[in-house]
HTML snippet that shows the backbone in 3Dmol.js (N, CA, C, O; Angstrom):
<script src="https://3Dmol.org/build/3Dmol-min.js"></script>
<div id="view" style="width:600px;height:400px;position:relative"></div>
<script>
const pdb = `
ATOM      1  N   UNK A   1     -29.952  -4.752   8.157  1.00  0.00           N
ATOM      2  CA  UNK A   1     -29.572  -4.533   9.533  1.00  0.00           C
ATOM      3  C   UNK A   1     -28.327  -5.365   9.811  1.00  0.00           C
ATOM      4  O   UNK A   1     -28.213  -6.459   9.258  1.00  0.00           O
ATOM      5  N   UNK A   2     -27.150  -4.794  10.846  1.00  0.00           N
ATOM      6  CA  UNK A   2     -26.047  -5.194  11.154  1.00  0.00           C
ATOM      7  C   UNK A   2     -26.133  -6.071  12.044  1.00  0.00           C
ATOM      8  O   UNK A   2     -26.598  -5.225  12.807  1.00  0.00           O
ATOM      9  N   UNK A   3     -26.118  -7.253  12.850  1.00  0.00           N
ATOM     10  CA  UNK A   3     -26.283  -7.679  14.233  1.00  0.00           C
ATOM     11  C   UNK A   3     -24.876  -8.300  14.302  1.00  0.00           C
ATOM     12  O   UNK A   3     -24.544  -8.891  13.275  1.00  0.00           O
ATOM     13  N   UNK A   4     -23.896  -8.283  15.407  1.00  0.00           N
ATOM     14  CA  UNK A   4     -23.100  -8.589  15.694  1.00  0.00           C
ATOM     15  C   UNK A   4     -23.400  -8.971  17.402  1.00  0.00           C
ATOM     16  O   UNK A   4     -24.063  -8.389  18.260  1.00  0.00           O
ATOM     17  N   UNK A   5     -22.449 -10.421  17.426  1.00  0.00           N
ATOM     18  CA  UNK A   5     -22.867 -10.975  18.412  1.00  0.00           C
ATOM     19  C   UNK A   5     -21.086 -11.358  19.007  1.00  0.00           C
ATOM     20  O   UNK A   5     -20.423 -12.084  18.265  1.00  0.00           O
ATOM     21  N   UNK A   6     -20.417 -10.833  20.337  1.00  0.00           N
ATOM     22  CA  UNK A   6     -19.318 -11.398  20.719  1.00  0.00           C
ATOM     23  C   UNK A   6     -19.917 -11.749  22.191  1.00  0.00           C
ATOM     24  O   UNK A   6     -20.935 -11.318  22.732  1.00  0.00           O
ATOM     25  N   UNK A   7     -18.651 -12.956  22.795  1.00  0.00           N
ATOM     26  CA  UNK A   7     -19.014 -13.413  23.933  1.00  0.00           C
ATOM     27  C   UNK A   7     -17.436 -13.084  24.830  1.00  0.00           C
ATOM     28  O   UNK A   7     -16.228 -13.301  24.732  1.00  0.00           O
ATOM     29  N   UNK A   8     -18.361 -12.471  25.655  1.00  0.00           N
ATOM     30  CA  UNK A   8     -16.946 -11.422  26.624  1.00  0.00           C
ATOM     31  C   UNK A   8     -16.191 -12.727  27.266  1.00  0.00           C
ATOM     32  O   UNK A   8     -16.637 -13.849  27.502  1.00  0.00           O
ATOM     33  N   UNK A   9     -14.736 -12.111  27.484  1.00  0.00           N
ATOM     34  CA  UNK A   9     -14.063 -13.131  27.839  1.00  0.00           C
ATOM     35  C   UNK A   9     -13.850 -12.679  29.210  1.00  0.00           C
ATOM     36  O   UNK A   9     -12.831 -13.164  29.703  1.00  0.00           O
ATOM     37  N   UNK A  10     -14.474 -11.932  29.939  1.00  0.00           N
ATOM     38  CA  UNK A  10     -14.502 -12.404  31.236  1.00  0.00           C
ATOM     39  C   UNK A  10     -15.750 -12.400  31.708  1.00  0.00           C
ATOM     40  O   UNK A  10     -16.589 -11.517  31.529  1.00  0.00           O
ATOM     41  N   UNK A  11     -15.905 -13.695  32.496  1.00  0.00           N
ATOM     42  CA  UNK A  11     -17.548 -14.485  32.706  1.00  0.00           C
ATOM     43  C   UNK A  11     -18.209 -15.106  31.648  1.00  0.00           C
ATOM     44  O   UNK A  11     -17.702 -15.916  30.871  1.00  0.00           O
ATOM     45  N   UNK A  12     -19.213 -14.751  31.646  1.00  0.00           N
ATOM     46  CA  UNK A  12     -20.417 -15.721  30.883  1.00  0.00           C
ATOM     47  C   UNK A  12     -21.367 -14.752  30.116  1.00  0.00           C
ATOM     48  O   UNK A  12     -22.493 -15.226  29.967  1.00  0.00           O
ATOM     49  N   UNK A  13     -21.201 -13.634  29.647  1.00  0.00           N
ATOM     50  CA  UNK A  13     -22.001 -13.191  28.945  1.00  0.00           C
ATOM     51  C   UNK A  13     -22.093 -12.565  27.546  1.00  0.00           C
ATOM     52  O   UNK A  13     -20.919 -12.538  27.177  1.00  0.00           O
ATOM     53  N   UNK A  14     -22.788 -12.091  26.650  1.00  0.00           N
ATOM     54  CA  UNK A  14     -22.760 -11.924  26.008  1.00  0.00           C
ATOM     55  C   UNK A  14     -23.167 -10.102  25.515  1.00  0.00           C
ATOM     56  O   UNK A  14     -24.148  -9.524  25.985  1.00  0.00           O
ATOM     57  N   UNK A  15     -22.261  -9.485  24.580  1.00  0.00           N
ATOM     58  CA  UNK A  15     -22.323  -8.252  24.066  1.00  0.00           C
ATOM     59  C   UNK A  15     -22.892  -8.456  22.271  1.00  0.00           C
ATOM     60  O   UNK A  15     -22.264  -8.780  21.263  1.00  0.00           O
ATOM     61  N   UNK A  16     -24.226  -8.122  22.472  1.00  0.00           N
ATOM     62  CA  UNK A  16     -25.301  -7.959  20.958  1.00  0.00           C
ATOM     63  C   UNK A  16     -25.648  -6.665  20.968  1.00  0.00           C
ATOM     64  O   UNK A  16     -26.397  -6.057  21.734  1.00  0.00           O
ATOM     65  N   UNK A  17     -24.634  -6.074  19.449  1.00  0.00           N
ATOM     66  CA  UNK A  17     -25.259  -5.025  19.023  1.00  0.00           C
ATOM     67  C   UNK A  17     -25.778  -4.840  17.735  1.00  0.00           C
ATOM     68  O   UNK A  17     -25.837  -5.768  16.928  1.00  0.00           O
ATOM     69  N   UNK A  18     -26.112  -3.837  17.520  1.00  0.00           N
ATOM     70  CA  UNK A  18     -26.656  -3.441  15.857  1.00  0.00           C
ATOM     71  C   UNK A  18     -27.109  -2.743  15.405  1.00  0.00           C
ATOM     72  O   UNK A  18     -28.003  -2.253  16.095  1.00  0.00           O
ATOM     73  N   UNK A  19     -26.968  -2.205  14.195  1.00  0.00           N
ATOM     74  CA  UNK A  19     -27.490  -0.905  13.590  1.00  0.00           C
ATOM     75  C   UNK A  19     -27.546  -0.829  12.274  1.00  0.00           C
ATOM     76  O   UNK A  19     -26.639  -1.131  11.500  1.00  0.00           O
ATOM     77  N   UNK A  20     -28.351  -0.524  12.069  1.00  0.00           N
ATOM     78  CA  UNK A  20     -29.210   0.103  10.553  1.00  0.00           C
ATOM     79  C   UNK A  20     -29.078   1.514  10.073  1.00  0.00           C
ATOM     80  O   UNK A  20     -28.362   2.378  10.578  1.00  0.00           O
ATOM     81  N   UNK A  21     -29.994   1.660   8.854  1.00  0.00           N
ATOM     82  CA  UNK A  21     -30.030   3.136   8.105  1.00  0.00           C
ATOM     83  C   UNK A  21     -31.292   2.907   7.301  1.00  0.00           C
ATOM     84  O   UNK A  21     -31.620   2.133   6.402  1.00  0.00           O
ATOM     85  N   UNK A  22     -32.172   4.393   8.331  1.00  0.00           N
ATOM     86  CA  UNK A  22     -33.825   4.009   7.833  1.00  0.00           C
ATOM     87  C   UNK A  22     -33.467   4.441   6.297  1.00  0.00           C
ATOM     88  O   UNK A  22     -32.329   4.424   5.829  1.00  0.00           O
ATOM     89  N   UNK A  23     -34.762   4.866   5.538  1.00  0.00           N
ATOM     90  CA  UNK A  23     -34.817   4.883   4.133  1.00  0.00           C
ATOM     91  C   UNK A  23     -34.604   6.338   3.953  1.00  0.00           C
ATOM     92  O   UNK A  23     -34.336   6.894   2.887  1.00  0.00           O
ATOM     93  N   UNK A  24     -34.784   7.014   5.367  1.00  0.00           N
ATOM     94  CA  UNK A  24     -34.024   8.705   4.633  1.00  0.00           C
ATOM     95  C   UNK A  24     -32.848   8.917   4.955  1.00  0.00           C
ATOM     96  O   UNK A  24     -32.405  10.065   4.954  1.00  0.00           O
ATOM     97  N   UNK A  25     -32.054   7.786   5.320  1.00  0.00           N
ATOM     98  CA  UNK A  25     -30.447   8.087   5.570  1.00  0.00           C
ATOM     99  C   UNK A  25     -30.181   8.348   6.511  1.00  0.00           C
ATOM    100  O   UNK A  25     -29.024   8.766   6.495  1.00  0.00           O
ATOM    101  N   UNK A  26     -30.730   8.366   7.759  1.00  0.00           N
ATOM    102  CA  UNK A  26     -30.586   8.124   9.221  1.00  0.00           C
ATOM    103  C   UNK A  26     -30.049   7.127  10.056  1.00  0.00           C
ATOM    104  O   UNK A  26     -30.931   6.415  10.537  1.00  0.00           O
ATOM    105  N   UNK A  27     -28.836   6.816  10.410  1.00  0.00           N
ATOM    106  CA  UNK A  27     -27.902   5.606  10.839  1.00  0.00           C
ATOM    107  C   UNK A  27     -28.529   5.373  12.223  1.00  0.00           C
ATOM    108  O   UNK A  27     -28.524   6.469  12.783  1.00  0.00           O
ATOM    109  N   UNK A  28     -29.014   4.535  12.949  1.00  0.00           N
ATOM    110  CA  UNK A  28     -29.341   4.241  14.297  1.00  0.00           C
ATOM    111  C   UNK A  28     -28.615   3.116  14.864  1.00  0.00           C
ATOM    112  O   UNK A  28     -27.869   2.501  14.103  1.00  0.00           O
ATOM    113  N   UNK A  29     -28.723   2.696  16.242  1.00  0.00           N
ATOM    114  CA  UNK A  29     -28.250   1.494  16.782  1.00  0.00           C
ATOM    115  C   UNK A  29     -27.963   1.806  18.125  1.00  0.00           C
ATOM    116  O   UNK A  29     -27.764   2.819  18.796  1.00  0.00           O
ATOM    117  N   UNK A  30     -28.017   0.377  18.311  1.00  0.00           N
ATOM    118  CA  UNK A  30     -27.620   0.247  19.847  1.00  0.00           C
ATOM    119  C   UNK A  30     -26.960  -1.069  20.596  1.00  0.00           C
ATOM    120  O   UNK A  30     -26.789  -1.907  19.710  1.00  0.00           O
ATOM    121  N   UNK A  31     -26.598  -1.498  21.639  1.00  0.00           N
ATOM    122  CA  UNK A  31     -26.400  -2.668  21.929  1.00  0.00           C
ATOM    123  C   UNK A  31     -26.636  -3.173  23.666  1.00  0.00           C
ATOM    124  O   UNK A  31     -26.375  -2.379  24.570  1.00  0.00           O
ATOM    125  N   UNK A  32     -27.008  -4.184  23.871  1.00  0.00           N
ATOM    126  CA  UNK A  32     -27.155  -4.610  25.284  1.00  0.00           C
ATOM    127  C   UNK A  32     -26.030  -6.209  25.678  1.00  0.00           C
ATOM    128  O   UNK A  32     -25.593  -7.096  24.945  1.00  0.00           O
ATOM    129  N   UNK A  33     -25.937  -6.007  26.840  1.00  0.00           N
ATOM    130  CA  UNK A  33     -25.084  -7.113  27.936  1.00  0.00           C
ATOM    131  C   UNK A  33     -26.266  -8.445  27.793  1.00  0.00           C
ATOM    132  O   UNK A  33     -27.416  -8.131  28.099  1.00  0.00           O
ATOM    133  N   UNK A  34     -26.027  -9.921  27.340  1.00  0.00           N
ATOM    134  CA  UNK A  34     -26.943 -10.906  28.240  1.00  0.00           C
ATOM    135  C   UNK A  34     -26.033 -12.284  28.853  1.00  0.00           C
ATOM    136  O   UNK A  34     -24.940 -12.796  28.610  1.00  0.00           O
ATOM    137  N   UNK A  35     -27.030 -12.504  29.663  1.00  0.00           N
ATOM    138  CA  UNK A  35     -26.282 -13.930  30.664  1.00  0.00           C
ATOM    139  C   UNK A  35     -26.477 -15.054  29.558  1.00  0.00           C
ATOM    140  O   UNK A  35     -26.854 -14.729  28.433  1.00  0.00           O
ATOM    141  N   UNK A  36     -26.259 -16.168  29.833  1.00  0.00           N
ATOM    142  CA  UNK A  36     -26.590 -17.288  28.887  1.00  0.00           C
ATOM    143  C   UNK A  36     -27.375 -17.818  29.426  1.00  0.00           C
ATOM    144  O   UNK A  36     -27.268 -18.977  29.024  1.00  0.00           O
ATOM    145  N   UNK A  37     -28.383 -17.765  30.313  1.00  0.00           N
ATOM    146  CA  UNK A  37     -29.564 -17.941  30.730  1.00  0.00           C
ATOM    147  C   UNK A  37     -30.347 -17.349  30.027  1.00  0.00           C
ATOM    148  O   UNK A  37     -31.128 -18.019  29.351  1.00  0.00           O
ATOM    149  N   UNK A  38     -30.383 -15.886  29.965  1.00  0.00           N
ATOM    150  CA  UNK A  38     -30.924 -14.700  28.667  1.00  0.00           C
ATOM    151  C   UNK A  38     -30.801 -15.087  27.336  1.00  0.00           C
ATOM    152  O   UNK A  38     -31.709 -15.126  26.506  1.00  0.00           O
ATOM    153  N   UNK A  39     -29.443 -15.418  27.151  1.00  0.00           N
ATOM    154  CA  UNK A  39     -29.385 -15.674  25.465  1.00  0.00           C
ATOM    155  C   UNK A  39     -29.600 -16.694  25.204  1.00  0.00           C
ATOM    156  O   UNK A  39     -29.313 -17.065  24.066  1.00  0.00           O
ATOM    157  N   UNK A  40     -30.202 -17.613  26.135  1.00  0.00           N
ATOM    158  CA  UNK A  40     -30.712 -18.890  25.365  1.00  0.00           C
ATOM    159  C   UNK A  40     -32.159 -18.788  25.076  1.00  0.00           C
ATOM    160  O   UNK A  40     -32.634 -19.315  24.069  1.00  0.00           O
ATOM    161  N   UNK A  41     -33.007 -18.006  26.079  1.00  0.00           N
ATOM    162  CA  UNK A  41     -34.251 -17.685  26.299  1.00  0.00           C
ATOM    163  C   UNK A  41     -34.664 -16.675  24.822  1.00  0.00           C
ATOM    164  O   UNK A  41     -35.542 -16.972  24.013  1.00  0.00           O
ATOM    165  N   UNK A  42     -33.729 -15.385  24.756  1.00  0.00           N
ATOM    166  CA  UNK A  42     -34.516 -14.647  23.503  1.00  0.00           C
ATOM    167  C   UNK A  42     -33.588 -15.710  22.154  1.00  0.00           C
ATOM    168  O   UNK A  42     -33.574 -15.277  21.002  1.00  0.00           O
ATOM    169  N   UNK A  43     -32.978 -16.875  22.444  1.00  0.00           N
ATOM    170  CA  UNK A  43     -33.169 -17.607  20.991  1.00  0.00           C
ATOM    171  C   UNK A  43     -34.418 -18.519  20.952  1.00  0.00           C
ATOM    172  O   UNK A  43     -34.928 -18.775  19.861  1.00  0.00           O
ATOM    173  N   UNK A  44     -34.986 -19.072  22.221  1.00  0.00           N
ATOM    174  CA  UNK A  44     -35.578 -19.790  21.750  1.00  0.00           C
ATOM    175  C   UNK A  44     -37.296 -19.022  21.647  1.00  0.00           C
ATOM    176  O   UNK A  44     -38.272 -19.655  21.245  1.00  0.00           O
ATOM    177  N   UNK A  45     -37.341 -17.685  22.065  1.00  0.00           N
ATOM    178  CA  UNK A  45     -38.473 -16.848  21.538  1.00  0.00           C
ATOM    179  C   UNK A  45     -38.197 -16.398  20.494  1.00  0.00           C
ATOM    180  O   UNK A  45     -39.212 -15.826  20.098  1.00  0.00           O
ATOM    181  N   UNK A  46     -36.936 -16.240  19.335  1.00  0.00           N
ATOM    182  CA  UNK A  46     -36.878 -15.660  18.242  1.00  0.00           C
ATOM    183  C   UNK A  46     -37.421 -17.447  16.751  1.00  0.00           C
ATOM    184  O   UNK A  46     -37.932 -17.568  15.638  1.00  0.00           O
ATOM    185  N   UNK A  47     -36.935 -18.185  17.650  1.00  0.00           N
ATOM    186  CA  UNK A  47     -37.577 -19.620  16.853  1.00  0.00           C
ATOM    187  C   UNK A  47     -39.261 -19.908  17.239  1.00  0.00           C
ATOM    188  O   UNK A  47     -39.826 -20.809  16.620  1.00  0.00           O
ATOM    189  N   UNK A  48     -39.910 -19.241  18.111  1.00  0.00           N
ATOM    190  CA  UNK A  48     -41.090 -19.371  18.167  1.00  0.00           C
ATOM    191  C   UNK A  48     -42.010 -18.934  17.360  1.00  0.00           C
ATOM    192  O   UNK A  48     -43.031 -19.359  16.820  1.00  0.00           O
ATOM    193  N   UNK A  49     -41.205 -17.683  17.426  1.00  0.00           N
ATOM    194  CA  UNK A  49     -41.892 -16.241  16.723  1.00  0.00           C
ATOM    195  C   UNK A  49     -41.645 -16.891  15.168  1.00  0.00           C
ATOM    196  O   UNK A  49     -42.563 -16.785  14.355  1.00  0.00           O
ATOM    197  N   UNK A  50     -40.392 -17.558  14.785  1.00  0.00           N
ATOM    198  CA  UNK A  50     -40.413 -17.894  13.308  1.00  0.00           C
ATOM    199  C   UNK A  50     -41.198 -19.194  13.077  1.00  0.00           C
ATOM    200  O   UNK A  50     -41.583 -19.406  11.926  1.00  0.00           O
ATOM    201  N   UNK A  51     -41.463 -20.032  13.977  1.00  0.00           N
ATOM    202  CA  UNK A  51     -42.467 -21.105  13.811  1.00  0.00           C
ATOM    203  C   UNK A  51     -44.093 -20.120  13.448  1.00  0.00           C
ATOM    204  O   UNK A  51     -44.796 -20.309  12.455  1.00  0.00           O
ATOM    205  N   UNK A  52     -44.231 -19.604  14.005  1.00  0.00           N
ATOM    206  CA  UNK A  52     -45.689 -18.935  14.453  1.00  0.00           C
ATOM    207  C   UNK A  52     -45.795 -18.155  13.069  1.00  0.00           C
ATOM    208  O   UNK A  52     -46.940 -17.879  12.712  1.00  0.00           O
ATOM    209  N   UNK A  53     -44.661 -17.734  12.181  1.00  0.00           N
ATOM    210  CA  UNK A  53     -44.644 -16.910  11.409  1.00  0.00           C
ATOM    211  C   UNK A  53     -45.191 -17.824  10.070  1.00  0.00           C
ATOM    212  O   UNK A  53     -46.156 -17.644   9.328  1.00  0.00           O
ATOM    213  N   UNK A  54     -44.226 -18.797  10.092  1.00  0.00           N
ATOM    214  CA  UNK A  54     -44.494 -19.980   8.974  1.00  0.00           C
ATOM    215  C   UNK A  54     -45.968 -20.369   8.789  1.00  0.00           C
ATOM    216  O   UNK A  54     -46.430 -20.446   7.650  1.00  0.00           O
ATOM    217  N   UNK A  55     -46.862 -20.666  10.077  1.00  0.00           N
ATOM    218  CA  UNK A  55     -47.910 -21.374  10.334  1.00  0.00           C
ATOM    219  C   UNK A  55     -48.980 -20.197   9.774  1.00  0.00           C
ATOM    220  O   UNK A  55     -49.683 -20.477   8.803  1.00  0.00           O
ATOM    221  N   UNK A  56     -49.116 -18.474  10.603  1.00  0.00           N
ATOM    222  CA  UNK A  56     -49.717 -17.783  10.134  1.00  0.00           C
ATOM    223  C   UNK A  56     -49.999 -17.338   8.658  1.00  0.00           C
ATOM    224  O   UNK A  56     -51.113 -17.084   8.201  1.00  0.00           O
ATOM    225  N   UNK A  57     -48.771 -17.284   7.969  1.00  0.00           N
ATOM    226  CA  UNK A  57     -49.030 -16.474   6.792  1.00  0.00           C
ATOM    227  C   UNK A  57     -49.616 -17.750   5.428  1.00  0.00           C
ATOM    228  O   UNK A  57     -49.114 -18.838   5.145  1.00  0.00           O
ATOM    229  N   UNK A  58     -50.414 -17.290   5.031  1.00  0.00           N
ATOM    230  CA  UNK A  58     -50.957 -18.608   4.223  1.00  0.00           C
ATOM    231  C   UNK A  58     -50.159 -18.270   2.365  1.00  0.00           C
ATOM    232  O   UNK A  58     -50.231 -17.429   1.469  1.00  0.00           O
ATOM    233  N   UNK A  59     -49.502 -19.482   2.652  1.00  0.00           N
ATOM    234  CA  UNK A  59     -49.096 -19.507   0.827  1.00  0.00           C
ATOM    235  C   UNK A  59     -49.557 -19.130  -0.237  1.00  0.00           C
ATOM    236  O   UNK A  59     -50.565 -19.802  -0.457  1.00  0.00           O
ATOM    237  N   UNK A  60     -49.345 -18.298  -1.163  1.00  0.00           N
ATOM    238  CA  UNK A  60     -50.081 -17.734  -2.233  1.00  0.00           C
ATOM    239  C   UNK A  60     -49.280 -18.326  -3.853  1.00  0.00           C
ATOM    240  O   UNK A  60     -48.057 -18.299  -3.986  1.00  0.00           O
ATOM    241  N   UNK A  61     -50.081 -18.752  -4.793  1.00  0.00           N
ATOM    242  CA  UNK A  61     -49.152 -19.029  -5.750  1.00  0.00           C
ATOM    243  C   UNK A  61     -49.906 -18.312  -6.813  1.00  0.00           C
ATOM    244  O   UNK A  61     -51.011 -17.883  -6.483  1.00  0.00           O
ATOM    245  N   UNK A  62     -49.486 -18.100  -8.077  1.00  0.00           N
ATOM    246  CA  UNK A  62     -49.946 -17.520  -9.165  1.00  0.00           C
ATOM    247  C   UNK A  62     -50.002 -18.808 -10.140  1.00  0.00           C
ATOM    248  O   UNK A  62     -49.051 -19.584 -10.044  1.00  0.00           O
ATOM    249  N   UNK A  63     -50.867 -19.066 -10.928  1.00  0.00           N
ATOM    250  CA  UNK A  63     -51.180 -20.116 -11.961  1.00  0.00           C
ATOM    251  C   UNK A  63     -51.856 -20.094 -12.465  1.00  0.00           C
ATOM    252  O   UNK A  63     -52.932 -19.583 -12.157  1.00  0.00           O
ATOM    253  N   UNK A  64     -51.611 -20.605 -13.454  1.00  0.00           N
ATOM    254  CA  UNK A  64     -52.460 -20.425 -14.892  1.00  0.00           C
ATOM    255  C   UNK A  64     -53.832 -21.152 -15.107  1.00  0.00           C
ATOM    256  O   UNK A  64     -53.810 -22.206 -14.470  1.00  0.00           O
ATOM    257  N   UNK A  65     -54.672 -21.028 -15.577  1.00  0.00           N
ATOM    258  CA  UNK A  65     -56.104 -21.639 -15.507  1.00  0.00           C
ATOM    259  C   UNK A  65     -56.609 -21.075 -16.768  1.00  0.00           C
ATOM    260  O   UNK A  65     -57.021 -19.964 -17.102  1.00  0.00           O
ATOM    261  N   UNK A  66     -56.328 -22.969 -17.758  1.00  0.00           N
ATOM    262  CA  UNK A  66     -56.385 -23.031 -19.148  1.00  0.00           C
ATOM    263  C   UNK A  66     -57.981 -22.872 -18.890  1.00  0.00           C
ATOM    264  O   UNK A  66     -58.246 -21.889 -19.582  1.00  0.00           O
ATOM    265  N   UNK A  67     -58.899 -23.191 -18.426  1.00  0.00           N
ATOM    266  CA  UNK A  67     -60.292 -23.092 -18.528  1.00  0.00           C
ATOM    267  C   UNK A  67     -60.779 -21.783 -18.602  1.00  0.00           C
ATOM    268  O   UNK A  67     -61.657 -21.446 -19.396  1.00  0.00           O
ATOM    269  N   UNK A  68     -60.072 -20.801 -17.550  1.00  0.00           N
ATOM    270  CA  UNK A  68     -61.103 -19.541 -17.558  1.00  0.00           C
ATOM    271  C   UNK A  68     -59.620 -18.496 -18.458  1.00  0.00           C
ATOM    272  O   UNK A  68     -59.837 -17.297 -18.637  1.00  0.00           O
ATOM    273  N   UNK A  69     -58.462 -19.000 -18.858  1.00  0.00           N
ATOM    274  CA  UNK A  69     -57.583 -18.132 -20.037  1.00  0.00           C
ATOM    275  C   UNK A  69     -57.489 -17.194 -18.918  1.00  0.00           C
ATOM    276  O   UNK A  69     -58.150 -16.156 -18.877  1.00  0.00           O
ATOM    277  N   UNK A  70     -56.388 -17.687 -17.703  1.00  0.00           N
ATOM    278  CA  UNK A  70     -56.026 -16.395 -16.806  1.00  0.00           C
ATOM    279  C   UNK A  70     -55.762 -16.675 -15.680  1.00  0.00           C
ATOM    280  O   UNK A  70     -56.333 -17.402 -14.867  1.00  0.00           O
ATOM    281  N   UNK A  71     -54.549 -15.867 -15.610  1.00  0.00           N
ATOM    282  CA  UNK A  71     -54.310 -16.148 -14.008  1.00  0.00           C
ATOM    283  C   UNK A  71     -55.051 -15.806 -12.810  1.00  0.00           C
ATOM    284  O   UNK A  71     -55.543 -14.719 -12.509  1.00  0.00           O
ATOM    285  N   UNK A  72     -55.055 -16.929 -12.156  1.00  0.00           N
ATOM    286  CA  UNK A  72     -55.804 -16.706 -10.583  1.00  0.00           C
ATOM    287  C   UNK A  72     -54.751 -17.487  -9.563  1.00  0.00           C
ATOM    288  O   UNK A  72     -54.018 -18.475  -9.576  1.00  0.00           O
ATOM    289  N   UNK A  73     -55.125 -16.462  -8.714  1.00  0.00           N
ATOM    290  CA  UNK A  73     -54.239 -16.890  -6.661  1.00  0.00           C
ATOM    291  C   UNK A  73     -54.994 -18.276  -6.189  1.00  0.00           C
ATOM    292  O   UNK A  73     -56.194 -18.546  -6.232  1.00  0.00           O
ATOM    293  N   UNK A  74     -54.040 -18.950  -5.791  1.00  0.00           N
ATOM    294  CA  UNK A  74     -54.325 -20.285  -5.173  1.00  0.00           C
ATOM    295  C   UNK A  74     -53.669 -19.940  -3.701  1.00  0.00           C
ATOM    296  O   UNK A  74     -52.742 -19.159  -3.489  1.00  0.00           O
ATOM    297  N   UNK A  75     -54.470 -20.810  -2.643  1.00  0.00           N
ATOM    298  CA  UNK A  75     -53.782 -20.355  -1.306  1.00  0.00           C
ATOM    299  C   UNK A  75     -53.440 -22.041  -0.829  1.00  0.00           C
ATOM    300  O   UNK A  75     -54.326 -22.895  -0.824  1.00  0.00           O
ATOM    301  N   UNK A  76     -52.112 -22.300  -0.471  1.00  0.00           N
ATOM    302  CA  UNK A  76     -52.045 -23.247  -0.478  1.00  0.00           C
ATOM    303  C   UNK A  76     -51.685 -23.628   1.456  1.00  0.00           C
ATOM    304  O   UNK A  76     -51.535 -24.788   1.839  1.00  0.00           O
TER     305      UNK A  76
END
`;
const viewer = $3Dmol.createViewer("view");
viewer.addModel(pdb, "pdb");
viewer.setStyle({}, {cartoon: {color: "spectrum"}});
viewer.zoomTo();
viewer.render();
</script>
């Protein structure tokens, strides 16, 4: 995905757009206007969402286990 981010030079806001191409070759996109009241707010919900992401998903490793001759998942 493309995201491009400029900050208009007249006032205070900001122009975020972006666009992709699903997996059958279909180009989409779009873009919206925000205040910097706005764009500080969906950054600091896009760092939440990646805190929350870290914490949820539980670590998986692959390793070897000379006792039983085979790999088994450890969740760390």
């Amino acid at each position: 995905m493309k995201i491009t981010i400029y900050k208009q030079k007249e006032g205070e806001k900001f122009l975020i757009s972006f666009s992709d191409v699903t997996s059958n070759g279909q180009e989409f996109g779009g873009s919206f206007t925000l205040g910097i009241e706005d764009f500080k707010t969906l950054g600091e919900k896009i760092n939440a969402e990646l805190e929350n992401l870290d914490k949820s998903e539980p670590k998986e490793e692959v390793v070897w286990n000379p006792r039983s001759q085979r790999h088994e998942i450890i969740k760390k």
